[in-house]
C-alpha positions as CSV (number, residue, x, y, z in Angstrom):
1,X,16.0,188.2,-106.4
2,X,20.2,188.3,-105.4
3,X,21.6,185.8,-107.6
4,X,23.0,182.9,-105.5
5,X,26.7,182.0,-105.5
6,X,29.1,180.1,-103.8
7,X,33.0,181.1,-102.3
8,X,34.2,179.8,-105.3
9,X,32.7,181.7,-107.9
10,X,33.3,184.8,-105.6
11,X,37.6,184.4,-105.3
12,X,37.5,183.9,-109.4
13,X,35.9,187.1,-109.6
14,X,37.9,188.6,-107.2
15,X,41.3,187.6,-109.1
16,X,39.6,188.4,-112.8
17,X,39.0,192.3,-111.3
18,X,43.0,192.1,-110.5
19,X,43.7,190.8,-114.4
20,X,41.3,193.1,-116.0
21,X,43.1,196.1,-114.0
22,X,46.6,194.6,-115.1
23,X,45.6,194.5,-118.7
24,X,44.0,197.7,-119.1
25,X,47.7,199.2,-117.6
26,X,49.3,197.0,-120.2
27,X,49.2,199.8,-123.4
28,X,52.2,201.3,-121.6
29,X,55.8,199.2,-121.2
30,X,55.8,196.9,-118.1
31,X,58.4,196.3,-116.2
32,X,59.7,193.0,-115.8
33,X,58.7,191.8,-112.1
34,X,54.9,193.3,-113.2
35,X,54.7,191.0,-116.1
36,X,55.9,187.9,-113.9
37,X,53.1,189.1,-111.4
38,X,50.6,189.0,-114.2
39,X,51.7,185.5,-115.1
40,X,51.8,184.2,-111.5
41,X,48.1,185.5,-111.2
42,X,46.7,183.9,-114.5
43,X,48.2,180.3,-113.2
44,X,46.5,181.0,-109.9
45,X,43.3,181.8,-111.7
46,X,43.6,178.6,-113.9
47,X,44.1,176.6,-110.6
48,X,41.2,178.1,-108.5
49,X,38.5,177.3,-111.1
50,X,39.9,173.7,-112.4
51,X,40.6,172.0,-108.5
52,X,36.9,171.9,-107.2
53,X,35.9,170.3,-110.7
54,X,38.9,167.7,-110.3
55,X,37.7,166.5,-106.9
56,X,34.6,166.6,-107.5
57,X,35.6,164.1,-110.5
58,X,36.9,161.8,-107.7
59,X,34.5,162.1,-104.9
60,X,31.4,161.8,-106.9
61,X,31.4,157.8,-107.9
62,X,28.2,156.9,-109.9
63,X,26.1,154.4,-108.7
64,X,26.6,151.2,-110.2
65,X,24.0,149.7,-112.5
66,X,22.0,147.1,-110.4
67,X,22.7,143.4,-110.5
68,X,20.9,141.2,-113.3
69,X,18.7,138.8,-111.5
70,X,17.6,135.4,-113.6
71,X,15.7,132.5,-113.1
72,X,15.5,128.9,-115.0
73,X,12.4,127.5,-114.9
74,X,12.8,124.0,-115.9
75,X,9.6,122.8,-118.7
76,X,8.7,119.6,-116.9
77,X,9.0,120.1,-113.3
78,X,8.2,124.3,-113.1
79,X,11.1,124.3,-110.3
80,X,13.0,127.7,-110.5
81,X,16.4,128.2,-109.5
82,X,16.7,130.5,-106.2
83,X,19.5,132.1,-104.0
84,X,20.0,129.1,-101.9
85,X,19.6,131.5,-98.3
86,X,15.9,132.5,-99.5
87,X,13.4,131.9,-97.0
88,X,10.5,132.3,-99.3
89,X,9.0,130.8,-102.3
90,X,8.6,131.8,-105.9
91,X,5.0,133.6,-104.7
92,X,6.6,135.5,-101.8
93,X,6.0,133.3,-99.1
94,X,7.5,131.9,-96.6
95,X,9.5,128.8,-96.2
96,X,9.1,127.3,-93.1
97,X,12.4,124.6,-93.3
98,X,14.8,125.2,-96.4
99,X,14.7,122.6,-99.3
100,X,16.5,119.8,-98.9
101,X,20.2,119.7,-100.7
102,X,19.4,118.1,-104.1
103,X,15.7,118.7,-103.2
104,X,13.0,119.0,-105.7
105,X,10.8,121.7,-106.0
106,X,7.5,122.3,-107.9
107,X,4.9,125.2,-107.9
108,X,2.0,126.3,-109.9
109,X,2.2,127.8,-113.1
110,X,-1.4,129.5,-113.3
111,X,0.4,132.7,-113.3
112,X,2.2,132.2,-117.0
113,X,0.4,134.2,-118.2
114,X,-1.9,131.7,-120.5
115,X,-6.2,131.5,-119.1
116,X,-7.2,127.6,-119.9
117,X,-10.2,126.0,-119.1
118,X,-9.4,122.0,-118.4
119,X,-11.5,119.0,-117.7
120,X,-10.5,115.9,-116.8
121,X,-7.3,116.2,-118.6
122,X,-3.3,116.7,-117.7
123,X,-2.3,120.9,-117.8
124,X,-1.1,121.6,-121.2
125,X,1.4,123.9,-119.5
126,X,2.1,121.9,-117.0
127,X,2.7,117.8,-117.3
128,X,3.1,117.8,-113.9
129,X,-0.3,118.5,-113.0
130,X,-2.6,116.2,-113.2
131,X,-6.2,116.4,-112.9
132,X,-7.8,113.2,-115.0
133,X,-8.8,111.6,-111.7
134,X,-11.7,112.8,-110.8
135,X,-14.9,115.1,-112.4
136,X,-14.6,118.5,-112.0
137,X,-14.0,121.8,-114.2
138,X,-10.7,123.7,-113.4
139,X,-10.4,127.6,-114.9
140,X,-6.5,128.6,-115.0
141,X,-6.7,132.7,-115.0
142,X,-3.2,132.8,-116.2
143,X,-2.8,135.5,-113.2
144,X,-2.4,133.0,-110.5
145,X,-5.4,131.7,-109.5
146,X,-7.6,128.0,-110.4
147,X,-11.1,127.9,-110.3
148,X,-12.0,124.1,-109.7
149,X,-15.6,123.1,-109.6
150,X,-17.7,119.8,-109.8
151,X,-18.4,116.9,-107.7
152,X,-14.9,115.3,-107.0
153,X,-11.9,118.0,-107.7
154,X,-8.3,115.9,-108.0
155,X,-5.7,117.7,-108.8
156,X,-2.4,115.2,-108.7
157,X,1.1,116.3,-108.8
158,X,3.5,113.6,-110.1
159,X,6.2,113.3,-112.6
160,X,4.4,112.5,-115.7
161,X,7.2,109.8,-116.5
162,X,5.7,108.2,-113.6
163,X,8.9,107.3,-112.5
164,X,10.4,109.3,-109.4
165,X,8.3,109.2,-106.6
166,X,8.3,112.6,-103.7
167,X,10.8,112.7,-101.3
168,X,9.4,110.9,-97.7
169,X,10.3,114.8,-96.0
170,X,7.9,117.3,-97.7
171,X,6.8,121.0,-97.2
172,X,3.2,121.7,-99.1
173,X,2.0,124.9,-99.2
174,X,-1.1,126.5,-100.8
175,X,-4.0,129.3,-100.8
176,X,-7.5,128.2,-100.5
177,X,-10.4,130.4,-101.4
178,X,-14.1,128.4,-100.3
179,X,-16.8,129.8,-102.5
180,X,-19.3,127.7,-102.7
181,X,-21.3,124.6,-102.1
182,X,-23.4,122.2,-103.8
183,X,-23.9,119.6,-101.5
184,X,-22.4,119.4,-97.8
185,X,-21.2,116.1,-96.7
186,X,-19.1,115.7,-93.4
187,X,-15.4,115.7,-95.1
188,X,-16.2,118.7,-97.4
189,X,-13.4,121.0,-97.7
190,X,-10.0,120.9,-98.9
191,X,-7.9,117.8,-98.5
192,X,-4.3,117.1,-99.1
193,X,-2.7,114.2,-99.5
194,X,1.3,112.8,-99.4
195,X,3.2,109.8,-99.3
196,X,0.7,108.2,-101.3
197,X,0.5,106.7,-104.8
198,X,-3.6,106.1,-105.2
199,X,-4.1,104.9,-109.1
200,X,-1.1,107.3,-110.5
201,X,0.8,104.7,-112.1
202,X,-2.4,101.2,-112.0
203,X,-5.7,100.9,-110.9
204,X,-7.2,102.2,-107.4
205,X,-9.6,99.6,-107.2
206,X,-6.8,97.0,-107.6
207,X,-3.9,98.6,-106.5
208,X,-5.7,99.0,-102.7
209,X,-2.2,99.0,-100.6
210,X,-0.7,101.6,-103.0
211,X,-4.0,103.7,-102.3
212,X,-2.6,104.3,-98.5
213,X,-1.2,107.9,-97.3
214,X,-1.2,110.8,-95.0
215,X,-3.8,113.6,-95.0
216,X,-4.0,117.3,-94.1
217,X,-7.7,118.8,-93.9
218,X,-10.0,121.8,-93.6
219,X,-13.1,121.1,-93.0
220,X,-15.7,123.9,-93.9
221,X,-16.6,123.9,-90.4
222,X,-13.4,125.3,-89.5
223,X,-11.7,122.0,-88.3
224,X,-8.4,121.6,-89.0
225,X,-7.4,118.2,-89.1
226,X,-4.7,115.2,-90.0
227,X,-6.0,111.9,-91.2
228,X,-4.3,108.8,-92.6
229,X,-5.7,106.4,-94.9
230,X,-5.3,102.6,-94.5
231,X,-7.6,101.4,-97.2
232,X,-9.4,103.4,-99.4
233,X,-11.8,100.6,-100.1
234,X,-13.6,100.2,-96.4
235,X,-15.4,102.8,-94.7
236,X,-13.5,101.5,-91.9
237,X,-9.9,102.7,-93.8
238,X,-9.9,106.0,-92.6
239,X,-8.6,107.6,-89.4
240,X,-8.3,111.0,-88.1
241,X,-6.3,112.7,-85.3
242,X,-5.3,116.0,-83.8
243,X,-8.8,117.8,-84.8
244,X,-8.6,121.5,-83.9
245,X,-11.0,124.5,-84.7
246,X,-8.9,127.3,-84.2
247,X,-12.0,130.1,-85.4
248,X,-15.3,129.2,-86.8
249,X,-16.3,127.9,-90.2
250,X,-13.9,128.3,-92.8
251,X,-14.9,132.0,-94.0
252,X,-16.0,132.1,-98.0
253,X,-14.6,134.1,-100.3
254,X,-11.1,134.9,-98.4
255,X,-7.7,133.4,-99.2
256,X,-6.6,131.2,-96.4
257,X,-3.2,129.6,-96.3
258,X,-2.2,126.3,-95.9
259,X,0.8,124.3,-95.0
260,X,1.7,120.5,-94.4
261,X,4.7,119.6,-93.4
262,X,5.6,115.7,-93.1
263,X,9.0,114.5,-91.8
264,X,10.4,111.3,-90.8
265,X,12.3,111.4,-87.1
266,X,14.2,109.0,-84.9
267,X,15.9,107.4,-87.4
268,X,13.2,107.2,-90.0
269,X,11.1,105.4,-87.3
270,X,8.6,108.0,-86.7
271,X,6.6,110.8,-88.8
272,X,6.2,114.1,-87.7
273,X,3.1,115.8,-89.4
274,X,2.0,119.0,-89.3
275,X,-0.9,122.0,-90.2
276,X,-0.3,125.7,-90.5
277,X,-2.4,128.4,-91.3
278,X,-1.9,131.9,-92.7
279,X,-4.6,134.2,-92.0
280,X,-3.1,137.3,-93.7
281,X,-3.8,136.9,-97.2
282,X,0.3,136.1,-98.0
283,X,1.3,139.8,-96.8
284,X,4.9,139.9,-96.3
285,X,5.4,136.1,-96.7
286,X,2.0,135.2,-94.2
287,X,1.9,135.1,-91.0
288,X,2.3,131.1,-90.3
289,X,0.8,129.4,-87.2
290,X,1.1,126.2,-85.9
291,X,-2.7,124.6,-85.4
292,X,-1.8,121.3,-85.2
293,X,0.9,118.4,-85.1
294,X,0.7,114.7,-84.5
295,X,3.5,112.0,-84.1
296,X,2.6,108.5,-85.8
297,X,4.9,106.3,-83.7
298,X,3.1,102.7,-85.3
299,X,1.5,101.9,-81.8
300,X,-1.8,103.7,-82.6
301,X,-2.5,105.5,-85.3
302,X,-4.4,103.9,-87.6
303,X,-4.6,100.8,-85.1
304,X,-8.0,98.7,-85.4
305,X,-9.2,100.1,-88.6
306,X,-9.0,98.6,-92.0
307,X,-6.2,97.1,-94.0
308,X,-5.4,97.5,-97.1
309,X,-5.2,93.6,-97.1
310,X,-4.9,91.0,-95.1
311,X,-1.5,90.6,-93.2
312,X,-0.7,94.6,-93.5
313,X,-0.9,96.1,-90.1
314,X,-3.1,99.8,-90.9
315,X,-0.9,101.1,-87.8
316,X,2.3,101.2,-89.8
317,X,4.3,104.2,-90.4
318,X,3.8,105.3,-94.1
319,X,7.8,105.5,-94.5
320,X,8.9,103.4,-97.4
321,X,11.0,101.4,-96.2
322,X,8.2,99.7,-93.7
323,X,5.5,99.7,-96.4
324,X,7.2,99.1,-100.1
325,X,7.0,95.1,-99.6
326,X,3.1,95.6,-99.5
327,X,3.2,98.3,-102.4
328,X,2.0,96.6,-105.7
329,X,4.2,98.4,-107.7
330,X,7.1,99.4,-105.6
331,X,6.5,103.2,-106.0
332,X,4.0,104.1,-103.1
333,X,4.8,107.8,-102.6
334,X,4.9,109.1,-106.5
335,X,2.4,111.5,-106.0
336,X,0.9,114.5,-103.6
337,X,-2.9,115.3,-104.4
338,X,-5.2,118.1,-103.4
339,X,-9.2,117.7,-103.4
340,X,-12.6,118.7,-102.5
341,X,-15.9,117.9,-103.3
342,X,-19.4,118.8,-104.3
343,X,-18.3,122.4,-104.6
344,X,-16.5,125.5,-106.1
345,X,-12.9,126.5,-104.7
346,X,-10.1,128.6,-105.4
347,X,-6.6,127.7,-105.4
348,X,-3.5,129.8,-106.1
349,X,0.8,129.9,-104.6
350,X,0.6,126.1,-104.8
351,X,4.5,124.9,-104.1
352,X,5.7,121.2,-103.1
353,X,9.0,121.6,-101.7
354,X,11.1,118.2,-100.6
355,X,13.2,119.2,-97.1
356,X,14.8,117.6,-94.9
357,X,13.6,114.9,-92.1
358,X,14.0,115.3,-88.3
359,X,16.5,112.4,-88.0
């Protein structure tokens, strides 16, 4: 096979013939314009082979060594730090409305690493989460994903000083996996709750007006729904609105996402709630869809049914400023709470992001 070479190579050769020639005559006395010919070639030489090395020197920049990346993750709260212009999570998924300026931020931390098994007991890795309020079994695979079983799955998220409550204007999003039932009773499925207190901080049998909140549901049958509670006490204390069954039963064994968004409006007169579902799995963020929405204006919802006690109109806004005189201890929104019951259920991407409200 020819040898392959370029135009380059080729001239040098060209001139080295001409020196070789010169310096084979040279045994006999030169005179003097031969020997400034022989110079003039030997600088021309030097120049041919050195100038394509020199630009390439210059035209050939190195690529620069990519940009560190960090994240703090802070050892109460598990917020990270994040390019503020991120529209997605820690996970990968999407952010529907951008945290709030100053806004807190908690997700899961089931993906440290670290498989626990907990009861009824607070996350050793996490003091945030809190799941001593009901009776159920919750594996942690350290990969991501909680495996909670048993009759009445709570899983709270507070700060466990018990001191700052949620922001009024949250985004809630999280992955829900159905896998099985041991009993089926008309509200089984997943249920999450904001705005609420209910027995974080006292008693929920005492404590009946701090018990009071707003609900985001999936029934097993495929209904997605909003609800608001106006005393857990009474079977008469719980309303629901905006029921839609956008497919059939909630499918088992597939990851179905879930967000709530509440948000005051009008001057923090009004709430805005609503449901979204991802039916993708999370690929490239999920793709969200609105299923439902409902505005509580005070006129209706929750109009009629029971009161936490008497004088406390159930139709009132949950916005603190309507409702903390009736709160028994002046904090009536410190925590967000996800449940099911009489069942198995996977969880996983769990994030509680505080944003902004309407007004």
């Amino acid at each position: 096979m020819a040898a392959i070479r370029d135009d380059n190579e080729a001239e040098t050769n060209n001139i080295g013939d001409r020196i070789k020639r010169l310096l084979l005559s040279s045994s006999s006395p030169q005179p003097t314009n031969i020997r400034k010919r022989l110079v003039l070639v030997l600088v021309a030489a030097v120049l041919v082979v050195s100038i394509p090395v020199l630009l390439m020197g210059v035209s050939q920049k190195p690529n620069p060594a990519p940009p560190m990346s960090s994240s703090t993750t802070a050892t109460t709260t598990t917020t990270t730090t994040r390019n503020p212009s991120s529209s997605k999570d820690r996970f990968g998924i999407t952010e529907l409305y951008p945290t709030s300026p100053d806004g807190m931020e908690w997700s899961s931390s089931w993906d440290n690493g670290h498989a626990r098994t907990i009861g009824n007991a607070i996350d050793p890795d996490d003091k945030w989460f809190d799941a001593a309020h009901g009776e159920g079994m919750y594996a942690i695979d350290g990969k991501g994903t909680l495996t909670a079983s048993g009759d009445f799955v709570r899983m709270y998220v507070h700060d466990p000083a018990k001191e700052r409550e949620w922001s009024e204007n949250l985004e809630i999003t999280l992955y829900v996996k159905r896998i099985s039932e041991t009993q089926i009773v008309d509200y089984s499925g997943l249920q999450v709750f904001a705005r609420t207190n209910h027995g974080t901080n006292g008693n929920e049998e005492v404590n009946l007006c701090d018990d009071r909140g707003y609900g985001g549901l999936i029934n097993i049958n495929g209904e997605w729904t909003l609800e608001k509670e106006t005393a857990h006490h009474l079977d008469n204390g719980y309303v629901d609105v905006a029921g839609q069954r956008p497919s059939g039963d909630l499918p088992k064994n597939t990851w179905v996402g879930f967000k709530y968004v509440l948000r005051n409006m009008d001057d923090n007169t009004k709430v805005k709630l609503e449901l979204y579902r991802d039916t993708t799995g999370g690929a490239n963020g999920g793709n969200w869809q609105k299923v439902t929405e409902f505005v509580d204006n005070g006129d209706s919802f929750g109009a009629g049914y029971g009161a936490c006690r008497s004088g406390v109109n159930p139709a009132l806004p949950l916005i603190h400023s309507f409702i903390n005189d009736s709160s028994e201890t002046g904090k009536p929104m410190l925590s967000v709470y996800a449940r099911h019951e009489y069942g198995t259920m996977a969880y996983s991407d769990f994030t509680i992001r505080e944003i902004s409200s309407l007004s």
